[in-house]
N, CA, C and O atoms as a printed pandas DataFrame, in Angstrom:
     atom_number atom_name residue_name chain_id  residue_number  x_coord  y_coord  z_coord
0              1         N          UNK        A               1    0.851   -1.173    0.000
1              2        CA          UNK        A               1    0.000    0.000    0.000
2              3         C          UNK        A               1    0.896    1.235    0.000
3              4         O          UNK        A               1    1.694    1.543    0.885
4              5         N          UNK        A               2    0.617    1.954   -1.232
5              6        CA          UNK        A               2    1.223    3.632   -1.206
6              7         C          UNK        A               2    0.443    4.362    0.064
7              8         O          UNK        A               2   -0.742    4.441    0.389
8              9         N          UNK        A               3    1.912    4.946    0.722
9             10        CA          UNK        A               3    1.205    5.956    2.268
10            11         C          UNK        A               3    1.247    6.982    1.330
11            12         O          UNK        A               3    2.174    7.158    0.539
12            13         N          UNK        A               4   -0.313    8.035    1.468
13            14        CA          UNK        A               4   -0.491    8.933    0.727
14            15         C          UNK        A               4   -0.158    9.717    1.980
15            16         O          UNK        A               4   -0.212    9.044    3.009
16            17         N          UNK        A               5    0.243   11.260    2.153
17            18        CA          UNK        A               5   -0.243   12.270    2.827
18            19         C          UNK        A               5   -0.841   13.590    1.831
19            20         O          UNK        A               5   -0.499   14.318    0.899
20            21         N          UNK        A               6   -1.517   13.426    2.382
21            22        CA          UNK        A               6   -2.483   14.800    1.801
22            23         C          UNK        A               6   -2.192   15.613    2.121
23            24         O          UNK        A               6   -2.092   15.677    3.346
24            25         N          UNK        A               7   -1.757   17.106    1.155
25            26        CA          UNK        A               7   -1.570   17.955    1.819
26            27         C          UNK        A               7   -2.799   19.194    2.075
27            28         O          UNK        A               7   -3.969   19.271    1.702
28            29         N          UNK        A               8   -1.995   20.026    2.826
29            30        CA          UNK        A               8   -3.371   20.935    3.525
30            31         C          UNK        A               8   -3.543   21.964    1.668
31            32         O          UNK        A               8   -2.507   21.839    1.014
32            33         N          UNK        A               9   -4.530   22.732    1.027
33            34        CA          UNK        A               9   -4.935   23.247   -0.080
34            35         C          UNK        A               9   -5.188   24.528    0.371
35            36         O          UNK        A               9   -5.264   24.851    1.556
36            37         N          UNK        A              10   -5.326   25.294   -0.638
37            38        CA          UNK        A              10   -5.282   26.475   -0.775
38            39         C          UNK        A              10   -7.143   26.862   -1.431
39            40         O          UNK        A              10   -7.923   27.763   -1.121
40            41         N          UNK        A              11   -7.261   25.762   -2.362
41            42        CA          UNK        A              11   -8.802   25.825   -2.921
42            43         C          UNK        A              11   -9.305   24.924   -3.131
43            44         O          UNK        A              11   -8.493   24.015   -2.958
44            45         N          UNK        A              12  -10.194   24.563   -3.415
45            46        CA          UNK        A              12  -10.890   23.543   -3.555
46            47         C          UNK        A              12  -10.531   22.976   -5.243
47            48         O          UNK        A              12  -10.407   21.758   -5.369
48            49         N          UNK        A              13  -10.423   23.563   -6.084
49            50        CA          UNK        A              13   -9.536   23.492   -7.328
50            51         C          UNK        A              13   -8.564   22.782   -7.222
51            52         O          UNK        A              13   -8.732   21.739   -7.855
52            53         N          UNK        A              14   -7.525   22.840   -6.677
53            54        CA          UNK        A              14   -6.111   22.770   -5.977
54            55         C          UNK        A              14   -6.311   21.080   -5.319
55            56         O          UNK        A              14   -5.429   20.233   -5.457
56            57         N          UNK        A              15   -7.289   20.883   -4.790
57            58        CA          UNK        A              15   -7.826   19.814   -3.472
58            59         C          UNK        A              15   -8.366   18.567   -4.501
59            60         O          UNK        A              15   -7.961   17.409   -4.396
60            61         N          UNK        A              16   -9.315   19.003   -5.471
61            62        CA          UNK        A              16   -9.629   18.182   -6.701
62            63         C          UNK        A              16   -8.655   17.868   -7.222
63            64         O          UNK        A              16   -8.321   16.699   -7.032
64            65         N          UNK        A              17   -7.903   18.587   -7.958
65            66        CA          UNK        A              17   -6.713   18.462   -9.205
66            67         C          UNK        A              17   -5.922   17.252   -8.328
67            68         O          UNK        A              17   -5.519   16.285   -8.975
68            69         N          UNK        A              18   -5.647   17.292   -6.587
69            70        CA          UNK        A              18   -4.665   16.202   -6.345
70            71         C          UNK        A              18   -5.787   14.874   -5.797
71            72         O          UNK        A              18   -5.515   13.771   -5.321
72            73         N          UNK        A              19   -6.580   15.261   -5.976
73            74        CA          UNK        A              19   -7.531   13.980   -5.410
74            75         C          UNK        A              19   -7.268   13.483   -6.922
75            76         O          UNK        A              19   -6.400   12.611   -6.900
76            77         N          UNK        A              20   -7.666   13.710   -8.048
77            78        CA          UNK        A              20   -7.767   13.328   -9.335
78            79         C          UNK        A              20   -6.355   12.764   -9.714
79            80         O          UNK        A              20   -6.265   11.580  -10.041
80            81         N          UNK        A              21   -5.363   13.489   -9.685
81            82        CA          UNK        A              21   -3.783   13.184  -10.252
82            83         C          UNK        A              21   -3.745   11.894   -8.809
83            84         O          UNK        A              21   -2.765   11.284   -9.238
84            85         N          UNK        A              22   -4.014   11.336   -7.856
85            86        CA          UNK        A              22   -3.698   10.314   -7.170
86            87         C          UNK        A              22   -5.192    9.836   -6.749
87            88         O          UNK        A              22   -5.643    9.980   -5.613
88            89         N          UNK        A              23   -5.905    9.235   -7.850
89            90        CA          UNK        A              23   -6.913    8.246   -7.854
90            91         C          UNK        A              23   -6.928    7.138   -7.660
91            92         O          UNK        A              23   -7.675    6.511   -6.910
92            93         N          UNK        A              24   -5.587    6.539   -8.724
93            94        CA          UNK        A              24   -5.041    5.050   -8.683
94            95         C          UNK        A              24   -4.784    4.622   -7.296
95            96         O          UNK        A              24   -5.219    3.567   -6.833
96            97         N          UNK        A              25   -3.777    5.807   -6.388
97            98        CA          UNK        A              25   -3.293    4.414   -5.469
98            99         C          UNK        A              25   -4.237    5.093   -4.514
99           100         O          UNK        A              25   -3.541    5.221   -3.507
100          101         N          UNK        A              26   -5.514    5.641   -4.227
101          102        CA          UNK        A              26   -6.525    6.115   -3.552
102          103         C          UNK        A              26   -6.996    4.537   -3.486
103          104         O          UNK        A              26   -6.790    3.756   -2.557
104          105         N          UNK        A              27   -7.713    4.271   -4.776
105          106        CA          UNK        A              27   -8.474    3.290   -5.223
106          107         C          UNK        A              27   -7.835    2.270   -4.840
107          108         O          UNK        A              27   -8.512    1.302   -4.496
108          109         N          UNK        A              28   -6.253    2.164   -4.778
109          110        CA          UNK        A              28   -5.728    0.743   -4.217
110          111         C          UNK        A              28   -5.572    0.666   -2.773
111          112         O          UNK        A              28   -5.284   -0.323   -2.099
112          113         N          UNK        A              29   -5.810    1.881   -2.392
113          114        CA          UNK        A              29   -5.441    2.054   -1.027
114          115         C          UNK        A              29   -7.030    1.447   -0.194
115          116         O          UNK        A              29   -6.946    0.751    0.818
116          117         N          UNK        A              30   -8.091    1.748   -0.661
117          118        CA          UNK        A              30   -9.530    1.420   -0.286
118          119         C          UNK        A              30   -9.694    0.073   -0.239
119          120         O          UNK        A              30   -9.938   -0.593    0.767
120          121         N          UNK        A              31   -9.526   -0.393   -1.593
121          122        CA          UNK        A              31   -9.896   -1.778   -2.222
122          123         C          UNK        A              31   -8.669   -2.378   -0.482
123          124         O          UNK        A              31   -8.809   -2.354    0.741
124          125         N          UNK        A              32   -7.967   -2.669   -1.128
125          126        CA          UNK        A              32   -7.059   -3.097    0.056
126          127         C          UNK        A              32   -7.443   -2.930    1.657
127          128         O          UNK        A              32   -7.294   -3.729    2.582
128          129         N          UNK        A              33   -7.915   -1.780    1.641
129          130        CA          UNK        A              33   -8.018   -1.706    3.381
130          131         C          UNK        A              33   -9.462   -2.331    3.738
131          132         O          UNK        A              33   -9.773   -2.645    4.887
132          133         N          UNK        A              34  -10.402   -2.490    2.491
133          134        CA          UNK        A              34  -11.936   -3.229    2.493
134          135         C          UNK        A              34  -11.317   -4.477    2.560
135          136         O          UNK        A              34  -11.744   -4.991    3.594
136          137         N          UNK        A              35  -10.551   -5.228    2.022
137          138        CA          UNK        A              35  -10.424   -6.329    2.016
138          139         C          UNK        A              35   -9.408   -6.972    3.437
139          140         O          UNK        A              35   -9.369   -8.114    3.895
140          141         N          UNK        A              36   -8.819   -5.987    3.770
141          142        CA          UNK        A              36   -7.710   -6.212    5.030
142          143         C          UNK        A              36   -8.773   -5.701    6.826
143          144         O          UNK        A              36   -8.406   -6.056    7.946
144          145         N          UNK        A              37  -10.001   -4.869    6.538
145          146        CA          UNK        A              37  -10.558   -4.606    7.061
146          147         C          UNK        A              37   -9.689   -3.472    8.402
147          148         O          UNK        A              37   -9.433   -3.394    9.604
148          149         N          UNK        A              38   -9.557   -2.883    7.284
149          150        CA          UNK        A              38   -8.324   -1.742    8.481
150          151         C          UNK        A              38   -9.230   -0.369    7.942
151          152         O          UNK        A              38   -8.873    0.642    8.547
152          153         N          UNK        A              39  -10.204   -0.150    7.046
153          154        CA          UNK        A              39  -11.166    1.397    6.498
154          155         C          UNK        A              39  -11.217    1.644    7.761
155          156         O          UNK        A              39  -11.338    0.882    8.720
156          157         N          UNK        A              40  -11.042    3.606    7.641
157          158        CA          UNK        A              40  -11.684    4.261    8.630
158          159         C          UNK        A              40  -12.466    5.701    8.547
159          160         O          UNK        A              40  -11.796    6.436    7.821
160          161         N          UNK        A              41  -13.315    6.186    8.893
161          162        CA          UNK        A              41  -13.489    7.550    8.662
162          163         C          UNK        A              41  -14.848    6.804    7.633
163          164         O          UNK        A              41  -14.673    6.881    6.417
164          165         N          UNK        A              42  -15.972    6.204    8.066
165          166        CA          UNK        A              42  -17.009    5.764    7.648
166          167         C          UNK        A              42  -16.839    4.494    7.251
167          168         O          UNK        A              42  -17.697    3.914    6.586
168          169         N          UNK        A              43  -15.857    4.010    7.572
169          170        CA          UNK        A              43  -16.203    2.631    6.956
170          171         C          UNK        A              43  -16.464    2.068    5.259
171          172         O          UNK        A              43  -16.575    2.695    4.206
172          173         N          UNK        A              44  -16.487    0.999    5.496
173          174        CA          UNK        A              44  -16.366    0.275    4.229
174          175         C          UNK        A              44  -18.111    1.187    3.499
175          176         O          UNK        A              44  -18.145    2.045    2.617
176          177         N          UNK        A              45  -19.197    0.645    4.191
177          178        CA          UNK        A              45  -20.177    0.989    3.415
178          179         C          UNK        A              45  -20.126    2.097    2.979
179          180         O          UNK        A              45  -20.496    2.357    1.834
180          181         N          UNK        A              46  -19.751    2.801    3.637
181          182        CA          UNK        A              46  -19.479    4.634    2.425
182          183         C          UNK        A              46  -19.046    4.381    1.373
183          184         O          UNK        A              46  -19.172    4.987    0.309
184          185         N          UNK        A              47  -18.383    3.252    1.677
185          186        CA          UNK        A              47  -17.547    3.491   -0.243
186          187         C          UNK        A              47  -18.253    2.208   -0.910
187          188         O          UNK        A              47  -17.980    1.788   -2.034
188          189         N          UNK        A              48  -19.033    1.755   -0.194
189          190        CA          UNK        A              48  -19.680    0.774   -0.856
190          191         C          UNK        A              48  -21.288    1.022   -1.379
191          192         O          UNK        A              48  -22.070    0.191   -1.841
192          193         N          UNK        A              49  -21.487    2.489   -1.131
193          194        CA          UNK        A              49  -22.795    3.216   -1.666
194          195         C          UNK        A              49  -22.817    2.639   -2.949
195          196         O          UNK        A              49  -21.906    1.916   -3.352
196          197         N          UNK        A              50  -24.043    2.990   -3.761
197          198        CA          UNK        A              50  -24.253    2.543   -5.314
198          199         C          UNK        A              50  -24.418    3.992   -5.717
199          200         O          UNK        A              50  -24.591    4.731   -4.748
200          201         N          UNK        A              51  -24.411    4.611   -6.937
201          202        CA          UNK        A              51  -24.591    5.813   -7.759
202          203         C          UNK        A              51  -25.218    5.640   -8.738
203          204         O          UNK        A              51  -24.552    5.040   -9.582
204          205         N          UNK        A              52  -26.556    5.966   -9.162
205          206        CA          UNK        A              52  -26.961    6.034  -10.631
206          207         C          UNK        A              52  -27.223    7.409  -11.064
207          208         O          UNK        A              52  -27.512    8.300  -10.265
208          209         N          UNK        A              53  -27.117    7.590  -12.400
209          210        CA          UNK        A              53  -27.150    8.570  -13.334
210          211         C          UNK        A              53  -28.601    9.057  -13.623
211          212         O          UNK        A              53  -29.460    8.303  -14.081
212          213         N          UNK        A              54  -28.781   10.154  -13.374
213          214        CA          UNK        A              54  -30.025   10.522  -13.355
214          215         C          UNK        A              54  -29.478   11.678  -14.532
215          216         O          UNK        A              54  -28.386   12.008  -14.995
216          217         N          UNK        A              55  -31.247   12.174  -14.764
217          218        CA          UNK        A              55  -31.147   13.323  -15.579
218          219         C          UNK        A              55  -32.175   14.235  -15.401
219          220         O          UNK        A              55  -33.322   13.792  -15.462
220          221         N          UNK        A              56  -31.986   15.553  -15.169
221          222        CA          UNK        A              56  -32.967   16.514  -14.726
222          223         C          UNK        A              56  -32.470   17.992  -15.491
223          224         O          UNK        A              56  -31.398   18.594  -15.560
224          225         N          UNK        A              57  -33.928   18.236  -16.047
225          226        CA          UNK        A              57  -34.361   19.387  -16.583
226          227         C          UNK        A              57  -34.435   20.553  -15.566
227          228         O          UNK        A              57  -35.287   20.716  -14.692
228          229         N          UNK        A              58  -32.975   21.612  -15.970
229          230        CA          UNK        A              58  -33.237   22.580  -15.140
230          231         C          UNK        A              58  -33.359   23.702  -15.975
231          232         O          UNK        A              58  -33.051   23.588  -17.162
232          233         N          UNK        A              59  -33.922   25.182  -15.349
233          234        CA          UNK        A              59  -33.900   26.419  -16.215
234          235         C          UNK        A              59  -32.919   26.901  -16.308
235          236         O          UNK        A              59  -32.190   26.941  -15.316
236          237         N          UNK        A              60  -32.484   27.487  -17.594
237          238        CA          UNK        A              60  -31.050   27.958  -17.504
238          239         C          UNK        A              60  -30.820   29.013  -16.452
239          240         O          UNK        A              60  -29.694   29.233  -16.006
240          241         N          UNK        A              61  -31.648   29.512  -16.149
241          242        CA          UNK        A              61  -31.180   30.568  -15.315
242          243         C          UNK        A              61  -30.804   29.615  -13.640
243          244         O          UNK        A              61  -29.724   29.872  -13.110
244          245         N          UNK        A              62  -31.213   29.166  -13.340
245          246        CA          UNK        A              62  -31.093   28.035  -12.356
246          247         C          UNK        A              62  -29.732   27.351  -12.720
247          248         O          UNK        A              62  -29.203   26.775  -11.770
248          249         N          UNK        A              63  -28.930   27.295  -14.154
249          250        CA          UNK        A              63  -27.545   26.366  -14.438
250          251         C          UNK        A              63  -26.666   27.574  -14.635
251          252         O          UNK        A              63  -25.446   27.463  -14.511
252          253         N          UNK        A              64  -27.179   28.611  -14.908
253          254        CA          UNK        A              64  -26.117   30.142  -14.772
254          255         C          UNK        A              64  -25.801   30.317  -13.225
255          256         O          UNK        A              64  -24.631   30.516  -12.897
256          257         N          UNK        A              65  -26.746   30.254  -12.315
257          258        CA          UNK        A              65  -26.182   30.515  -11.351
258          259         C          UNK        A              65  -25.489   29.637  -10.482
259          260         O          UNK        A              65  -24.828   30.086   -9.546
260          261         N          UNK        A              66  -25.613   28.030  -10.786
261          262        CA          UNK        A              66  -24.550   27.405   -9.958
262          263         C          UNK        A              66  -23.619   27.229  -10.970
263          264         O          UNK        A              66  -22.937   26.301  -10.533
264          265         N          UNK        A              67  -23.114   27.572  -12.166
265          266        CA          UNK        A              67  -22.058   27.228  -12.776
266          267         C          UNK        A              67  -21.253   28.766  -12.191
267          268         O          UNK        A              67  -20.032   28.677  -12.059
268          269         N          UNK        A              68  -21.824   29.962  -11.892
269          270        CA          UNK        A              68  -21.085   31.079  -11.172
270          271         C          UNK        A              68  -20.748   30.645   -9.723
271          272         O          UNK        A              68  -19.656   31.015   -9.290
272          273         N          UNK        A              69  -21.397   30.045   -9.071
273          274        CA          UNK        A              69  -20.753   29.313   -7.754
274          275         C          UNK        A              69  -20.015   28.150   -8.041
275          276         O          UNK        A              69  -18.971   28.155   -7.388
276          277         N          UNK        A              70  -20.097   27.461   -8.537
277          278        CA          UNK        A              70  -19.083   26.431   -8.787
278          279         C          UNK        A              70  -17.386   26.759   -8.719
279          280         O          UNK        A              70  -16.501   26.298   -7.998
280          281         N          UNK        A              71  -17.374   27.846   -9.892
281          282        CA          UNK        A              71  -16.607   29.096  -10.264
282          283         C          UNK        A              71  -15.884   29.405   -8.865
283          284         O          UNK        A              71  -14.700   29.245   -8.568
284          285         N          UNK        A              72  -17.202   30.011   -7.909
285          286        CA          UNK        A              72  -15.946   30.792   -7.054
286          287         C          UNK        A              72  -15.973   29.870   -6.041
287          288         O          UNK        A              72  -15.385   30.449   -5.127
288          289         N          UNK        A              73  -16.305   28.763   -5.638
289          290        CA          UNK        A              73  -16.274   27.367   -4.864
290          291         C          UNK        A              73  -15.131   26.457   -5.586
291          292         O          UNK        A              73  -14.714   25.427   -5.058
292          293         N          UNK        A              74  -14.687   26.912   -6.787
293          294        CA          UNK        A              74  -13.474   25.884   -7.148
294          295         C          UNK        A              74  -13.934   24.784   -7.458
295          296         O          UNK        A              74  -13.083   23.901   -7.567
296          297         N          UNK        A              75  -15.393   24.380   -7.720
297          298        CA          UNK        A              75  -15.658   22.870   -8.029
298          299         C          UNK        A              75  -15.065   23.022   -9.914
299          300         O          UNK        A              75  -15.169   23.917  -10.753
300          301         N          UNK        A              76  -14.525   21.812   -9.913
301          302        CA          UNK        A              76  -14.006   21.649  -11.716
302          303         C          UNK        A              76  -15.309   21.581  -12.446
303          304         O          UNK        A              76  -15.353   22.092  -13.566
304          305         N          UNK        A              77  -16.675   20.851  -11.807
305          306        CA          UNK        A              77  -17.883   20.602  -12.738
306          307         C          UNK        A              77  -18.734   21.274  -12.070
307          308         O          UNK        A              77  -18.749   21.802  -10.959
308          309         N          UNK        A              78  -19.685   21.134  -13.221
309          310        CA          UNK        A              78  -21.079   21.843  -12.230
310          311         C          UNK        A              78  -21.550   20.642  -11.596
311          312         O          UNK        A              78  -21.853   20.620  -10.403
312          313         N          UNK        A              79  -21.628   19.551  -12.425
313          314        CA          UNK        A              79  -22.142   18.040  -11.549
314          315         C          UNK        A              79  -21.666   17.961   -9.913
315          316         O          UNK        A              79  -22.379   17.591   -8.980
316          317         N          UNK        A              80  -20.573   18.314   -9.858
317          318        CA          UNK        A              80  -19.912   18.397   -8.740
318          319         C          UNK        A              80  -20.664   19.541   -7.195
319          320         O          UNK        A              80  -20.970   19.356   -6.017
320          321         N          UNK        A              81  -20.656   20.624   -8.130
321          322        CA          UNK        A              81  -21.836   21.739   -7.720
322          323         C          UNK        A              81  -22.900   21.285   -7.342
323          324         O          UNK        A              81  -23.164   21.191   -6.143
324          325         N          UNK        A              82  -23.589   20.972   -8.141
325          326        CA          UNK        A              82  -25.121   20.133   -7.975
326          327         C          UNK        A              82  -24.917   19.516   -6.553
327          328         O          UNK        A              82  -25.430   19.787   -5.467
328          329         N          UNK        A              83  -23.952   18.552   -6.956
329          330        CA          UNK        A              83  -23.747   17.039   -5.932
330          331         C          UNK        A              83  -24.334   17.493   -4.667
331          332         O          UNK        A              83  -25.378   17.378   -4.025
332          333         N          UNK        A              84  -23.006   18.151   -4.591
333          334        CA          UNK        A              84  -22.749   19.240   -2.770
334          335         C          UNK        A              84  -24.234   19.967   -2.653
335          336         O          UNK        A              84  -24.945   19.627   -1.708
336          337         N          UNK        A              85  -24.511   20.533   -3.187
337          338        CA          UNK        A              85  -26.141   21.359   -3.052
338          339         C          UNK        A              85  -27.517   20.673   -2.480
339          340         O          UNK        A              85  -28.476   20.880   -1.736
340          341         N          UNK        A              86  -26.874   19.620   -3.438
341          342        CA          UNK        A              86  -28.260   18.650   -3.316
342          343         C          UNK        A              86  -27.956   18.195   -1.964
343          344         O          UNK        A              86  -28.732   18.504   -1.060
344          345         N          UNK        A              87  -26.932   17.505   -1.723
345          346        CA          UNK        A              87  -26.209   16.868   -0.394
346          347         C          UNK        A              87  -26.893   17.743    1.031
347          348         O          UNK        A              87  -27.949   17.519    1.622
348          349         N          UNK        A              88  -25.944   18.696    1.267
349          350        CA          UNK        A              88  -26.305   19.956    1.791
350          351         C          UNK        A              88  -27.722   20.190    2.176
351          352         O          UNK        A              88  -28.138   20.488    3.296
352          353         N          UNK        A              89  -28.523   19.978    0.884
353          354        CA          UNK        A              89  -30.209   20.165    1.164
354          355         C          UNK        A              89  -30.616   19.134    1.926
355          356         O          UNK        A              89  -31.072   19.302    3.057
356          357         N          UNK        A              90  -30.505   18.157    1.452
357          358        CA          UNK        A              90  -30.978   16.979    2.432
358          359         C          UNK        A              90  -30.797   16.433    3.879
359          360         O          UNK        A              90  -31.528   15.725    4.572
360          361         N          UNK        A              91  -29.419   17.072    4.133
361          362        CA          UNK        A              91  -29.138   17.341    5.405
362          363         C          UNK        A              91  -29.861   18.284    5.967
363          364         O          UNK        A              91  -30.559   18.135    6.970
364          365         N          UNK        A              92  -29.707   19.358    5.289
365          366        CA          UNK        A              92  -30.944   20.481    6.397
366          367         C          UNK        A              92  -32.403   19.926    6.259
367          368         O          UNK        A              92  -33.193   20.577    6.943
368          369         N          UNK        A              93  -32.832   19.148    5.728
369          370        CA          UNK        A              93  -34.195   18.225    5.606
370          371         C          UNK        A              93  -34.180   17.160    6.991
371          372         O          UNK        A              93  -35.118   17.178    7.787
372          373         N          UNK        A              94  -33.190   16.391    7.136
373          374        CA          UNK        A              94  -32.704   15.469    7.690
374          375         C          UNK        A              94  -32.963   16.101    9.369
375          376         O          UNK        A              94  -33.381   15.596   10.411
376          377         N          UNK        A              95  -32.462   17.471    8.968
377          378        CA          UNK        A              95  -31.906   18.088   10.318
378          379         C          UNK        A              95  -33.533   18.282   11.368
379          380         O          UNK        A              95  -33.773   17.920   12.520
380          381         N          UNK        A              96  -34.740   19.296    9.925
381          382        CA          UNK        A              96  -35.829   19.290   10.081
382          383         C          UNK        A              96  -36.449   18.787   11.145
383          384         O          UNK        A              96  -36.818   19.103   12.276
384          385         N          UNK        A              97  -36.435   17.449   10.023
385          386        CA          UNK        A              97  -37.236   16.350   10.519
386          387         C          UNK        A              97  -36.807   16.181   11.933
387          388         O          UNK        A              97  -37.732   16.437   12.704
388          389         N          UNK        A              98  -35.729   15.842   12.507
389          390        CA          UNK        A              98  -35.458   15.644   13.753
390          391         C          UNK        A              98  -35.730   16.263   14.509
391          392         O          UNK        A              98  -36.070   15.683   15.539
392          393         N          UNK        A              99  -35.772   18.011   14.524
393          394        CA          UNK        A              99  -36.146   18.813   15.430
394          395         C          UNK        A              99  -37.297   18.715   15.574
395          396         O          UNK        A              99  -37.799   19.134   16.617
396          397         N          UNK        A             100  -38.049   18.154   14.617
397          398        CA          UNK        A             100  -39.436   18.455   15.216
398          399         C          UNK        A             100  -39.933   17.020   15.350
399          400         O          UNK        A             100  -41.119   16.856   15.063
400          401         N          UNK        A             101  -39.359   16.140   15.666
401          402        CA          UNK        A             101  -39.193   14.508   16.039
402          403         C          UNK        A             101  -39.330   14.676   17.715
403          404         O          UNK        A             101  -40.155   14.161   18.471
404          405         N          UNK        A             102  -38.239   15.566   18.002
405          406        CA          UNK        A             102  -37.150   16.064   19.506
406          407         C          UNK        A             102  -38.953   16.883   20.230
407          408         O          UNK        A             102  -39.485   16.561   21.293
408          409         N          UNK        A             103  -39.412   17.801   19.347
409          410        CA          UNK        A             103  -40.316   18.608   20.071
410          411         C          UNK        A             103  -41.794   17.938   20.351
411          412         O          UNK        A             103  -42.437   18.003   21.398
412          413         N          UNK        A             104  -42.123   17.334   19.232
413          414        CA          UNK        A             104  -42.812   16.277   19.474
414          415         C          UNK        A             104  -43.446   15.458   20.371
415          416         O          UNK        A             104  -44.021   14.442   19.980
């Protein structure tokens, strides 16, 4: 197993570009520690999520403005943009629900 250290980034640009240029021994480093059972920082099932490809009709004016945040967030894609947004939302949904679970 390649010992990666990560270094600390300057942008999120910067943070991608070396996540991307060291994918390979990322990917060997996972596979390996799933199979040696040494994963940490969520565990195996995080990386054992599934992903499918969806497709959604948005207004352009709605893809102008996260491709301008993307921009000054340093994400390389807007997909990437999206991702985090959507992510983000569902957590404050998540969060919702609980508070008013708690008051309940």
């Amino acid at each position: 197993m390649k010992r990666l250290v990560v270094p600390k980034f300057e942008t999120e640009a910067e943070e991608a570009q070396w996540w991307y240029d060291n994918r390979d021994a990322v990917d060997k480093n996972f596979v390996e520690a799933i199979k040696n059972g040494t994963i940490h920082r969520g565990g195996p099932a995080a990386l054992l999520r599934e992903t499918r490809m969806v497709q959604v009709r948005l207004p352009n004016t709605d893809l102008d403005r996260i491709e301008k945040l993307a921009g000054e967030k340093g994400f390389t894609s807007i997909q990437g943009c999206i991702s985090a947004l959507l992510h983000d939302a569902l957590d404050r949904e998540d969060a919702k629900k609980a508070k008013k679970r708690k008051s309940a």
